[in-house]
N, C-alpha and C positions, 0 to 999 in steps of 0.2 A: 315225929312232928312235935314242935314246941308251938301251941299256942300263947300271943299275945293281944294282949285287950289293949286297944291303941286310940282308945276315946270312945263317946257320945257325940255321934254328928244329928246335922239340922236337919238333914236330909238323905237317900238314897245314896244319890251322887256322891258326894261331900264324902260317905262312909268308903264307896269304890273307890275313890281316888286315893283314902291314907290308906287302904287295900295295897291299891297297886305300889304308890311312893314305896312300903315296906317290901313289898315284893322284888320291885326292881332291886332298891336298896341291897337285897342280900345275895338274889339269885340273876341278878342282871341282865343281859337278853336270854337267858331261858325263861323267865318269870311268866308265865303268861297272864296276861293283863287286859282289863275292861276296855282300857283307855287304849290310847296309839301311845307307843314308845315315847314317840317325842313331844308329845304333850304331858308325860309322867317324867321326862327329862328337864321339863322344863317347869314345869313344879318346884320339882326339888330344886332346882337352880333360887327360885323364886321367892324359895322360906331357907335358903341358905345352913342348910343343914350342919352345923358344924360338930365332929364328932373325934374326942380326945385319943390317940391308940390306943388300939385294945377297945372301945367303945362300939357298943352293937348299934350299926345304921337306925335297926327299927325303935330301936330304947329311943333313943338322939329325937326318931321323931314324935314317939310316948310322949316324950318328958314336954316340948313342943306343946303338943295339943294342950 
């Protein structure tokens, strides 16, 4: 396992959900997640995650926060 530090949120929530975003982001529907699928699908749609090849999903959403 690689841990990554993916912010300081305001809240509980807030923290599960860049949880899950990094979770899906890597492990896709195996991930298992706080959220429903498609409310963590629609996240990421939502902050438009944009990530160069070769670029780790979860870094993309690090750098983000």
């Amino acid at each position: 396992w690689v841990w990554v530090w993916l912010g300081t949120f305001d809240s509980a929530e807030a923290a599960s959900l860049a949880n899950d975003q990094a979770a899906f982001s890597t492990r896709g529907s195996s991930a298992m997640l706080n959220f429903q699928v498609e409310g963590v699908r629609e996240s990421l749609r939502s902050i438009k995650i944009q990530c160069d090849e070769g670029c780790s999903p979860v870094l993309a959403l690090k750098w983000r926060r």
